[in-house]
Backbone and ligand atoms as CSV (ligand in chain L), in Angstrom:
chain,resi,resn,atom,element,x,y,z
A,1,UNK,N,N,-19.784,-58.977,131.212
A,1,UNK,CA,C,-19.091,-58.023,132.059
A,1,UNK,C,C,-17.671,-58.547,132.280
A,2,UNK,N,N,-16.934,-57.780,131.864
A,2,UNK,CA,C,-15.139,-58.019,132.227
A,2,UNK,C,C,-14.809,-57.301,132.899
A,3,UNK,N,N,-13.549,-57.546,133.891
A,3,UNK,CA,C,-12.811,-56.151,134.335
A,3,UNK,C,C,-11.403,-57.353,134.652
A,4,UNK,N,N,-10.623,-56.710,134.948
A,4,UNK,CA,C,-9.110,-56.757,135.334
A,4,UNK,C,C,-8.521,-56.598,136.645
A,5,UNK,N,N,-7.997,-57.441,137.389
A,5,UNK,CA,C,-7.388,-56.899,138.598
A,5,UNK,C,C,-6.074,-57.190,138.849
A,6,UNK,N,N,-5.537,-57.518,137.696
A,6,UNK,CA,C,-4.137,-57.930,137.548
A,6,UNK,C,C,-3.206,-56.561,137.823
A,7,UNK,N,N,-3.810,-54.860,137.613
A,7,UNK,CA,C,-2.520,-54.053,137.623
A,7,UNK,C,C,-2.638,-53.710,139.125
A,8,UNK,N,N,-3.831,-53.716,139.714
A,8,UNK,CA,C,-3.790,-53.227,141.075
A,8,UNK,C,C,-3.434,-53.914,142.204
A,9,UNK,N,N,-2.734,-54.965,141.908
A,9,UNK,CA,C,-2.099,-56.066,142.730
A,9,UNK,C,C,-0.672,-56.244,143.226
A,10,UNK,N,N,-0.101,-56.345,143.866
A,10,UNK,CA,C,0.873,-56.720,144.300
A,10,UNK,C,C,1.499,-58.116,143.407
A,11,UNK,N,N,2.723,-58.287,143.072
A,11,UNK,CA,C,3.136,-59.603,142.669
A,11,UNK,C,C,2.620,-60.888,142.789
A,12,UNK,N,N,2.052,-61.769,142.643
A,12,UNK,CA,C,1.182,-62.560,142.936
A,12,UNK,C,C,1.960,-63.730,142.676
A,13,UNK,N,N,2.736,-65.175,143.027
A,13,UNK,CA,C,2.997,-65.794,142.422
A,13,UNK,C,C,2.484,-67.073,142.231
A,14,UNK,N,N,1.899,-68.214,143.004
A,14,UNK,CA,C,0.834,-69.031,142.968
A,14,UNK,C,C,-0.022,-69.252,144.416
A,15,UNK,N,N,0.491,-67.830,145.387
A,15,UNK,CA,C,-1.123,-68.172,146.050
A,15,UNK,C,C,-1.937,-66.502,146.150
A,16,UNK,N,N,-3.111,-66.571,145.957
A,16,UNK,CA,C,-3.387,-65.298,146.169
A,16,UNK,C,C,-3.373,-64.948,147.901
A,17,UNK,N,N,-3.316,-63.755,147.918
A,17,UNK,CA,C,-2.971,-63.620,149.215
A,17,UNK,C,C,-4.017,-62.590,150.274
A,18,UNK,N,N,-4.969,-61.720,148.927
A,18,UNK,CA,C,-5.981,-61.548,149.534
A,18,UNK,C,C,-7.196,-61.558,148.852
A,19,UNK,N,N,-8.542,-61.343,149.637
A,19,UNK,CA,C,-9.796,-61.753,149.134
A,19,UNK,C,C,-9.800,-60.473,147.650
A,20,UNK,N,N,-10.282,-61.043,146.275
A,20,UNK,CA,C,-10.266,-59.584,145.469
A,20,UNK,C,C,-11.961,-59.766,144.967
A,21,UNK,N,N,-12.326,-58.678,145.219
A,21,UNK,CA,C,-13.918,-58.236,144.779
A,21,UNK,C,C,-14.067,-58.985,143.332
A,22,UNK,N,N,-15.602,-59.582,142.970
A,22,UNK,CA,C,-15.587,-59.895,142.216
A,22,UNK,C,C,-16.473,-59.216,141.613
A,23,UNK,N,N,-17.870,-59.262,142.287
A,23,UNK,CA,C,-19.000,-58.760,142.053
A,23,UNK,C,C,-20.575,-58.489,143.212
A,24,UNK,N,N,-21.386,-58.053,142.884
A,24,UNK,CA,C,-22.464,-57.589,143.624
A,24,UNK,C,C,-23.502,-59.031,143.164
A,25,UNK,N,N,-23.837,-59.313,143.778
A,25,UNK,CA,C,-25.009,-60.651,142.759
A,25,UNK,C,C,-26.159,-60.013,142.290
A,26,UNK,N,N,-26.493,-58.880,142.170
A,26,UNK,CA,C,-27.436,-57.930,141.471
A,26,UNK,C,C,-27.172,-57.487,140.528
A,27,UNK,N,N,-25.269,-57.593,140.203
A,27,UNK,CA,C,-25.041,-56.964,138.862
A,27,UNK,C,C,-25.166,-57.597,137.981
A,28,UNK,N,N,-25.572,-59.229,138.300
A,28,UNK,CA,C,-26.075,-60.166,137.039
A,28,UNK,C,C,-27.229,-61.110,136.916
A,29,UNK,N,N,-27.927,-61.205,136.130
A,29,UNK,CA,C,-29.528,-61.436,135.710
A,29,UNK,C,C,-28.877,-63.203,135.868
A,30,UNK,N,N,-29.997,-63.719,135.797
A,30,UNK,CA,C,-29.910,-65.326,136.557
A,30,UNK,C,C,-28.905,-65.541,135.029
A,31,UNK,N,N,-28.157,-66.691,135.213
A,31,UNK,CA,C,-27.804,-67.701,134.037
A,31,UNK,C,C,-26.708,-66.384,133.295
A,32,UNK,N,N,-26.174,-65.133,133.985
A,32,UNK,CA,C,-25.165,-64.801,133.204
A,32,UNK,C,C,-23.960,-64.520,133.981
A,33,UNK,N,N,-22.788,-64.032,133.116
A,33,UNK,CA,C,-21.702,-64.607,133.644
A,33,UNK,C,C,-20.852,-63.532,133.966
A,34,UNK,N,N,-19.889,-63.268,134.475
A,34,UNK,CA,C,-19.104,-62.491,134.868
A,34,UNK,C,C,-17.146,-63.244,134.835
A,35,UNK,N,N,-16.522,-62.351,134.185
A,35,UNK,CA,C,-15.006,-62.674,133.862
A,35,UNK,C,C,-14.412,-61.265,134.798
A,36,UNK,N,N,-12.811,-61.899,135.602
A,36,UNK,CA,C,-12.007,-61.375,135.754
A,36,UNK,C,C,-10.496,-62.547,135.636
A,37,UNK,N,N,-9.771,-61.221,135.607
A,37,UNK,CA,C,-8.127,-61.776,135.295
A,37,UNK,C,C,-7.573,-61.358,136.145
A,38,UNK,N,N,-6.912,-62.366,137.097
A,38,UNK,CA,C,-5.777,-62.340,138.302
A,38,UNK,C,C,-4.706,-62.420,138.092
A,39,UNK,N,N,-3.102,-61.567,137.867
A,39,UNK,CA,C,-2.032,-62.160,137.194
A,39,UNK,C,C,-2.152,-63.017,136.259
A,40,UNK,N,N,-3.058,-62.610,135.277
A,40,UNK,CA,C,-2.825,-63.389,133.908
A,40,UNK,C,C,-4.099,-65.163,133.586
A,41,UNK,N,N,-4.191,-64.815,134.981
A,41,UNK,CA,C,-5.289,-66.184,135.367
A,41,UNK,C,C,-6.735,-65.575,135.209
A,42,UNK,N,N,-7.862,-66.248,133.770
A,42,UNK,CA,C,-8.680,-65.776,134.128
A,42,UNK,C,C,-9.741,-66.694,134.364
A,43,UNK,N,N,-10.766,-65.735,134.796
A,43,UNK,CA,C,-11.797,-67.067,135.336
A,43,UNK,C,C,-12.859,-65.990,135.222
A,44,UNK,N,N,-14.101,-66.894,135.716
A,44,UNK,CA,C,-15.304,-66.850,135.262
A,44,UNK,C,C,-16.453,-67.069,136.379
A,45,UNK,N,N,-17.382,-66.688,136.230
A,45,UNK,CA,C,-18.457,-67.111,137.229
A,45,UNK,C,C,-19.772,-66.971,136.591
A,46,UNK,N,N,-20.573,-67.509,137.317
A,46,UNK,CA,C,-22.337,-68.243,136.303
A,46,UNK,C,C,-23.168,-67.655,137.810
A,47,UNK,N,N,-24.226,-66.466,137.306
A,47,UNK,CA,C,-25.203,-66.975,138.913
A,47,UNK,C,C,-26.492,-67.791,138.042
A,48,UNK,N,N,-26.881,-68.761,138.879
A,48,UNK,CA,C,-27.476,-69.807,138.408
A,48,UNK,C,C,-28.499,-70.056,140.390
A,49,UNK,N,N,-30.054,-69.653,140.472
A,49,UNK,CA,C,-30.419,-69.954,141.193
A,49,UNK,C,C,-30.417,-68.789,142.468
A,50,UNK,N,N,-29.742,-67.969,142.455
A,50,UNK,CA,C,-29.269,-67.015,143.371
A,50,UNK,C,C,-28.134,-67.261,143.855
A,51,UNK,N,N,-27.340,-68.050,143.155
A,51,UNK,CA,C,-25.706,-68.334,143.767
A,51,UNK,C,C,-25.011,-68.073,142.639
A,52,UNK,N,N,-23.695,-67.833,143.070
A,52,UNK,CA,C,-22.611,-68.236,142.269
A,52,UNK,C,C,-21.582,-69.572,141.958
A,53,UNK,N,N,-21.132,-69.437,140.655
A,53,UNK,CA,C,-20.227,-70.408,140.901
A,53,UNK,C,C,-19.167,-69.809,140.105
A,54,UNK,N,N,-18.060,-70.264,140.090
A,54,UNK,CA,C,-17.011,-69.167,139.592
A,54,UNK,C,C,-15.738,-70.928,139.510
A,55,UNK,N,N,-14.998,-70.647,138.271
A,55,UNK,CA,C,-14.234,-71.533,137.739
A,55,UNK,C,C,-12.882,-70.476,136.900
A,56,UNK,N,N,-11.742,-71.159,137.168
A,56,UNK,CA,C,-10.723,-70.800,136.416
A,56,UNK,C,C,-11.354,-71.111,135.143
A,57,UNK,N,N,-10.870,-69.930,133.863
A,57,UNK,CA,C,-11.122,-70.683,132.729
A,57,UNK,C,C,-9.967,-71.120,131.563
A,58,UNK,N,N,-9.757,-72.838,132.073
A,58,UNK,CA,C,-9.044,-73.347,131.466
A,58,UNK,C,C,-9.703,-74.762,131.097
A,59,UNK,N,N,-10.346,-75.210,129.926
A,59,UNK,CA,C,-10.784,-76.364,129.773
A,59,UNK,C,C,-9.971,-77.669,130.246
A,60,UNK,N,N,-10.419,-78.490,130.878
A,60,UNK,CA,C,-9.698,-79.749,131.144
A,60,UNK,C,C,-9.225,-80.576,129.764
A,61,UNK,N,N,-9.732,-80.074,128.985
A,61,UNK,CA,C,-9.622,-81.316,127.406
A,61,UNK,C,C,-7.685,-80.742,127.797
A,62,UNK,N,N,-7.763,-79.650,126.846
A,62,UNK,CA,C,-6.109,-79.195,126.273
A,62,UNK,C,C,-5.844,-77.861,127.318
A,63,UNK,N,N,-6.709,-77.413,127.845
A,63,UNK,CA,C,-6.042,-76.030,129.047
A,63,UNK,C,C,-6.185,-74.693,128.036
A,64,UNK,N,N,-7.167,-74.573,127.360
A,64,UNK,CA,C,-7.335,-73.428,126.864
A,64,UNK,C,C,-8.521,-72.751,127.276
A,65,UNK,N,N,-9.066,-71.280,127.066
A,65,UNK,CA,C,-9.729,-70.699,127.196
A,65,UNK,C,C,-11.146,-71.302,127.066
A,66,UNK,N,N,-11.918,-71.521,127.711
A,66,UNK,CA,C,-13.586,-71.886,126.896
A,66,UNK,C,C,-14.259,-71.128,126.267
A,67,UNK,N,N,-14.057,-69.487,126.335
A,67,UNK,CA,C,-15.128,-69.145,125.439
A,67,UNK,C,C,-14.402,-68.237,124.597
A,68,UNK,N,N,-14.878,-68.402,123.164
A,68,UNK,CA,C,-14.382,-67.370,122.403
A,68,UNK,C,C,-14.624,-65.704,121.860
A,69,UNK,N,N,-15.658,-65.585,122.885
A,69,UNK,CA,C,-16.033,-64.361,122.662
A,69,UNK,C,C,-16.201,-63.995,124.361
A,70,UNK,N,N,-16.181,-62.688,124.491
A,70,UNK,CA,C,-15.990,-62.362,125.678
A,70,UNK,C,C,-17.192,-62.910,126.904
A,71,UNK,N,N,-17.655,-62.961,127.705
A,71,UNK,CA,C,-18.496,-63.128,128.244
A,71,UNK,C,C,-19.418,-64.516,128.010
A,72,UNK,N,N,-18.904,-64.891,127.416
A,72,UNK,CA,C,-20.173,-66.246,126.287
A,72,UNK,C,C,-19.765,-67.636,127.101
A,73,UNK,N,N,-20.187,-67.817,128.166
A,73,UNK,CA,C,-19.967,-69.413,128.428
A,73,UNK,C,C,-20.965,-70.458,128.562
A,74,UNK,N,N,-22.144,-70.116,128.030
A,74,UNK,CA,C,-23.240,-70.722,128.248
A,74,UNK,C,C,-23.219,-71.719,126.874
A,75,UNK,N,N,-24.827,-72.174,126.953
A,75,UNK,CA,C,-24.456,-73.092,125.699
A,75,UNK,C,C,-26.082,-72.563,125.562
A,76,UNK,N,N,-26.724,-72.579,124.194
A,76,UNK,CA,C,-28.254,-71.458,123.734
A,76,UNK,C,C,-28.916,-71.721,124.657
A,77,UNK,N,N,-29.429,-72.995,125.539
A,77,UNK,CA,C,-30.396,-72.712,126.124
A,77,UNK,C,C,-29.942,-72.203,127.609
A,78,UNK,N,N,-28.329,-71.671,127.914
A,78,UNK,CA,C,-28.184,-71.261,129.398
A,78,UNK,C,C,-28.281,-72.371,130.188
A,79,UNK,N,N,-28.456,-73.689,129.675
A,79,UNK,CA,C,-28.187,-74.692,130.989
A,79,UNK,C,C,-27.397,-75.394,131.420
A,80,UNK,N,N,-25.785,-75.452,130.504
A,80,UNK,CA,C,-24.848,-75.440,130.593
A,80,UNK,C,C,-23.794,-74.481,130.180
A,81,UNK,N,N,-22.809,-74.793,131.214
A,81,UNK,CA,C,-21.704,-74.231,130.372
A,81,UNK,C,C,-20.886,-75.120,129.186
A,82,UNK,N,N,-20.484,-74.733,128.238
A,82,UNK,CA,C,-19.845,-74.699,126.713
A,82,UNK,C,C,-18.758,-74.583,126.031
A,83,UNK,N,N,-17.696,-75.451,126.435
A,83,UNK,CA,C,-16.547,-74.849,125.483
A,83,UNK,C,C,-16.677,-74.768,124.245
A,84,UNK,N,N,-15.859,-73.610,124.014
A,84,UNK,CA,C,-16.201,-73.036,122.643
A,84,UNK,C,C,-15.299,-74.092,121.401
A,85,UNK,N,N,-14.124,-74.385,122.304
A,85,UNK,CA,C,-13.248,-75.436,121.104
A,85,UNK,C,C,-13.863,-76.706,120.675
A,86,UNK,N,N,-13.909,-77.898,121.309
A,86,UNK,CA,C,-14.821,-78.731,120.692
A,86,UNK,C,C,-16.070,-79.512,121.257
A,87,UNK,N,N,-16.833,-78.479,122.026
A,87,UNK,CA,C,-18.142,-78.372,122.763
A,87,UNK,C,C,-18.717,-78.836,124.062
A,88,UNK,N,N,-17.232,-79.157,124.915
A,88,UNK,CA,C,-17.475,-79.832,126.140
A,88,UNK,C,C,-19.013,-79.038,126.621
A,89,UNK,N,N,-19.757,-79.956,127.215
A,89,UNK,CA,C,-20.502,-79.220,128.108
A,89,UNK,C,C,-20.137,-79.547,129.701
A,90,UNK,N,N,-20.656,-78.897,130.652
A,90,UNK,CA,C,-20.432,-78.965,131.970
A,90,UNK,C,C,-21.551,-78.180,132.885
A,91,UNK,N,N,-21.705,-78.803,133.982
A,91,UNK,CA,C,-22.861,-78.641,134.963
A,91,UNK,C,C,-22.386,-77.129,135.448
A,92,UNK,N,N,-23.443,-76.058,135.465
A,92,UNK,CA,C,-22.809,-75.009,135.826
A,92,UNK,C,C,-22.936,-74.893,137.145
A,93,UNK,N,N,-23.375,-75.730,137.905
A,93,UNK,CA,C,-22.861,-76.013,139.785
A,93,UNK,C,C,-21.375,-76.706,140.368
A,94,UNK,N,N,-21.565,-77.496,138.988
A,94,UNK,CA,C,-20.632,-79.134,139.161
A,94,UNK,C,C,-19.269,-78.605,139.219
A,95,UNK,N,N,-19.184,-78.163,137.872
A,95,UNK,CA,C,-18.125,-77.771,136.786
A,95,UNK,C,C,-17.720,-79.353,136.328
A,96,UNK,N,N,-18.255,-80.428,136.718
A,96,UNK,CA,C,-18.369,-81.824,136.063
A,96,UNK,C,C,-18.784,-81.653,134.377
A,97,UNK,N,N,-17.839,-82.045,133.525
A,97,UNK,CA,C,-18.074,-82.646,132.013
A,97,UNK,C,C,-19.115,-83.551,131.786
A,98,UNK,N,N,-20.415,-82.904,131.694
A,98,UNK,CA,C,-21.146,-84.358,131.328
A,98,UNK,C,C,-21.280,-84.878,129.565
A,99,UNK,N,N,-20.501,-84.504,128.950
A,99,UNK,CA,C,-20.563,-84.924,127.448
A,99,UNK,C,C,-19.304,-84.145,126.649
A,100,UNK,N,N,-18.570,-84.569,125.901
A,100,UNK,CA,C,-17.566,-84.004,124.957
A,100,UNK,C,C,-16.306,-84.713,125.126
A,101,UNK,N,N,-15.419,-84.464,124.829
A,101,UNK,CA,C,-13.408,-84.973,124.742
A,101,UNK,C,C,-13.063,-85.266,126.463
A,102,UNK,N,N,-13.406,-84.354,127.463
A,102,UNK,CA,C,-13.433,-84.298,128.565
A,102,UNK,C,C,-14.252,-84.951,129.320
A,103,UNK,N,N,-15.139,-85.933,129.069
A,103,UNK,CA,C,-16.613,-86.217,129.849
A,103,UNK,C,C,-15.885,-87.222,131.333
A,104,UNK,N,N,-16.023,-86.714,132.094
A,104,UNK,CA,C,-15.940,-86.897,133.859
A,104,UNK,C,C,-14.932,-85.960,134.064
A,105,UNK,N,N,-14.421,-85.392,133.909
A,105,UNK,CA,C,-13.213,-84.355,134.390
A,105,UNK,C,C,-14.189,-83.104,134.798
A,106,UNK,N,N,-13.388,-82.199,135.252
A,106,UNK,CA,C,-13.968,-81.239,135.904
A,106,UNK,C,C,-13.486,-79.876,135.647
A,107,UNK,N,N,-13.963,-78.788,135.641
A,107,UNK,CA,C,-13.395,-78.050,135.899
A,107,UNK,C,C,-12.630,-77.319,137.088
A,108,UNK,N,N,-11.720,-76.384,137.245
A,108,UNK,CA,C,-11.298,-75.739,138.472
A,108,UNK,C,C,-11.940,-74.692,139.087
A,109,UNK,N,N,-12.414,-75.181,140.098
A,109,UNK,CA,C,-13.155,-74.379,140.679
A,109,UNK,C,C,-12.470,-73.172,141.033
A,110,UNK,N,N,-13.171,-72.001,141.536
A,110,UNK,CA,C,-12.619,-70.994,142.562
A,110,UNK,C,C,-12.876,-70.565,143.948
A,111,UNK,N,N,-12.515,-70.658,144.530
A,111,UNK,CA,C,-13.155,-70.314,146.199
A,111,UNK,C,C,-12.930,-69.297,146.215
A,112,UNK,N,N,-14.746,-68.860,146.386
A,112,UNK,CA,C,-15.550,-67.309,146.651
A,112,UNK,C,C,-15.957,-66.953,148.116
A,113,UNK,N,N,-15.925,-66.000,148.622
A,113,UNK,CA,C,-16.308,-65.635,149.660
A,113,UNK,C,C,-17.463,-64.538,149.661
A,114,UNK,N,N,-18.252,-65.082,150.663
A,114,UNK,CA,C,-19.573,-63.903,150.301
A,114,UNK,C,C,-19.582,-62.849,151.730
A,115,UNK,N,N,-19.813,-61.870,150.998
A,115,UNK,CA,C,-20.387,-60.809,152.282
A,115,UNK,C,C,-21.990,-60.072,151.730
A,116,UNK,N,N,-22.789,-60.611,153.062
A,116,UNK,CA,C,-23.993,-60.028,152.032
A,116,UNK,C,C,-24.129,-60.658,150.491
A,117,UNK,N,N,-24.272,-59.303,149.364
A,117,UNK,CA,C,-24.455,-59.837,148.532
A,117,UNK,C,C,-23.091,-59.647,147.591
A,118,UNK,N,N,-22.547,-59.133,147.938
A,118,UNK,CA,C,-20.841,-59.300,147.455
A,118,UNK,C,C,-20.191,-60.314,147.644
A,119,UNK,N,N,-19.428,-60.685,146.291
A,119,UNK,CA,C,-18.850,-61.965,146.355
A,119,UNK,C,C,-16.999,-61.882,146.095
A,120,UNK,N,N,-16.077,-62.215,146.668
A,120,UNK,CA,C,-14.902,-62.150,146.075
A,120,UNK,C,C,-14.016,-63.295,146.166
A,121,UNK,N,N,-13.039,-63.349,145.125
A,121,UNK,CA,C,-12.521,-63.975,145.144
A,121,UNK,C,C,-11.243,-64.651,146.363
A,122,UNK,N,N,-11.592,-65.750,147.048
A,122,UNK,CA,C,-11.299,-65.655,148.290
A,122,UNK,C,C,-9.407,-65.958,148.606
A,123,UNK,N,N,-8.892,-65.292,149.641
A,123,UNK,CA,C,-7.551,-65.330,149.313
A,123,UNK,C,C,-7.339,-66.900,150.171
A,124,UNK,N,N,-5.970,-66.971,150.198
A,124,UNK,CA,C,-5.205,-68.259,150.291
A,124,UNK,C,C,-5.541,-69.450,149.347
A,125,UNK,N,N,-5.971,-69.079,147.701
A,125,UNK,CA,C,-6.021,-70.329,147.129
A,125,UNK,C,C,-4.591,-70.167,146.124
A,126,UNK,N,N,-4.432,-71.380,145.850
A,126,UNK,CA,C,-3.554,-71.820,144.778
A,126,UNK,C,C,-3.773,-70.955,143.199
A,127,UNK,N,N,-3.115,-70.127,142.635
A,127,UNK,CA,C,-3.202,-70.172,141.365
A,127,UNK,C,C,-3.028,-71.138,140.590
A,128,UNK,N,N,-3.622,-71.134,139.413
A,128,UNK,CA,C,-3.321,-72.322,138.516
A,128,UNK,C,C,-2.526,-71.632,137.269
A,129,UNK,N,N,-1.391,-72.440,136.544
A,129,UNK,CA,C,-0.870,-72.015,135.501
A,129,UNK,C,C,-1.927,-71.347,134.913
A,130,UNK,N,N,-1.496,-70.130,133.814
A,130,UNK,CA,C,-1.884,-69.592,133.197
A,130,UNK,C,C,-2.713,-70.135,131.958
A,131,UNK,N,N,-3.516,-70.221,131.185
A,131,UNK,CA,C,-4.176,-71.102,129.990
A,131,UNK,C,C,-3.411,-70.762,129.119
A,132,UNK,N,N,-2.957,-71.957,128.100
A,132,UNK,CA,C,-2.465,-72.346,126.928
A,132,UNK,C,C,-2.814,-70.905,126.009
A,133,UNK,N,N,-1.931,-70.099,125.331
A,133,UNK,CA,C,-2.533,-69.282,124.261
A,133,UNK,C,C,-2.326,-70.004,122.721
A,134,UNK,N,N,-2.692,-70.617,122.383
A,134,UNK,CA,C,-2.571,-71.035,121.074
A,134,UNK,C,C,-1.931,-70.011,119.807
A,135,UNK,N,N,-2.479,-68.936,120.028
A,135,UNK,CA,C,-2.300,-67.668,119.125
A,135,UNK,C,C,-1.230,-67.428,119.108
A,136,UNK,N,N,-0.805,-67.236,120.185
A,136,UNK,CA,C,0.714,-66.832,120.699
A,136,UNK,C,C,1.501,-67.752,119.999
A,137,UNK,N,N,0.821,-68.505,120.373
A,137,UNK,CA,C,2.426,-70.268,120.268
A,137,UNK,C,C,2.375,-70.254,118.825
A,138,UNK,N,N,1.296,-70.177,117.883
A,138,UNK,CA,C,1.183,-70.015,116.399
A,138,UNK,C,C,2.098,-69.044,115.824
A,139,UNK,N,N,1.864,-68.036,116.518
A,139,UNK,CA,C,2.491,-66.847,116.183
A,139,UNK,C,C,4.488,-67.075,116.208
A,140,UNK,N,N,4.496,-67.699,117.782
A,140,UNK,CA,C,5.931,-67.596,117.622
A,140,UNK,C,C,6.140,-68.607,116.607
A,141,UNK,N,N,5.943,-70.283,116.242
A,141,UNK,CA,C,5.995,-70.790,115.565
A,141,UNK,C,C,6.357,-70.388,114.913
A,142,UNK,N,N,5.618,-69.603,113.382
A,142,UNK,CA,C,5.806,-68.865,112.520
A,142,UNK,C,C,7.037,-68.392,112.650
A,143,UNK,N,N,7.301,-67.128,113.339
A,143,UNK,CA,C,8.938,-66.351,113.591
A,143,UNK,C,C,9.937,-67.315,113.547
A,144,UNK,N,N,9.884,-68.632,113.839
A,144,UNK,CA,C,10.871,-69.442,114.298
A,144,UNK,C,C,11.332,-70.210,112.956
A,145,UNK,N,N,10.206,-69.978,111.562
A,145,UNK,CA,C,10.673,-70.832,110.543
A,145,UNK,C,C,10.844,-69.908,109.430
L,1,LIG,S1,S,-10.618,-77.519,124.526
L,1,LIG,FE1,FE,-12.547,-77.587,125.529
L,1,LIG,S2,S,-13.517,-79.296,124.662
L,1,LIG,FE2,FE,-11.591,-79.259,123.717
C-alpha cells in the first residue's frame, strides 16, 4: 500500500509541523507494510504483533532506498526487514542492523501517534535529508560527459 502526502501539504522544510494520517491498523495483515512520502521523504512502517513501527527509508550503509520494489521490505520469511542493495537485515521493532555492511547502526525511526486504531505520523519531528537517488545522479553523470 502507497499513497503520497507531499501535494496536500503546506511547505515543509525540516520539521513537520502537523500530525499526517498514516493508516488504520486493520488496513494491514500482521508482518505487512505500509509506505508514504512527506516532501520527498519516504518512509515506511511494519505492523508486527499488533503495533506499528514506521522508519524513514534510508539505509544507514550509503542512504538509499531499501526496497526495490514497492511495498517489499521484508526479507521471505517476514522476520526481518531487508535491504534490497546489499542485504542488511534489521529488527523490525529495533530498526537495529543485526547482520550486513551496516551491522549495529540503526535505522531512523519515525514518531507515530496513535488514536484508537489510527496511526499518524506525529508532528514536531525533524525531517531527514531526502535519500540518495542513484538513478538520478547516473543519469546526470551521463549528460555531464
Ligand atoms: S545500501 Fe542497504 S545494505 Fe547497502
Amino acid at each position: 500500500m502507497r499513497h503520497d502526502a507531499g501535494n496536500t501539504l503546506p511547505t515543509i522544510k525540516t520539521m513537520l509541523k502537523q500530525d499526517i494520517f498514516l493508516c488504520n491498523l486493520d488496513d494491514l495483515d500482521e508482518q505487512e507494510s505500509i509506505e508514504l512520502s512527506i516532501e520527498q521523504r519516504p518512509l515506511f512502517a511494519v505492523r508486527l504483533n499488533d503495533n506499528l513501527y514506521a522508519y524513514w527509508n534510508n539505509c544507514p550503509h550509503i542512504g538509499v532506498p531499501l526496497n526495490w520494489m514497492p511495498g517489499k521490505f521484508l526479507d521471505l520469511d517476514k522476520a526481518f526487514i531487508q535491504c534490497s542493495s546489499h542485504g542488511a537485515i534489521f529488527g523490525i521493532d529495533t530498526g537495529k542492523c543485526v547482520a550486513g555492511p551496516c551491522v549495529g547502526d540503526h535505522l531512523s525511526r519515525v514518531e507515530l501517534k496513535q488514536k484508537d486504531n489510527n496511526f499518524y505520523v506525529a508532528a514536531d519531528q525533524h525531517l531527514p535529508s531526502p535519500p540518495i537517488n542513484l538513478r538520478a545522479q547516473a543519469l546526470a553523470d551521463l549528460e555531464d560527459n
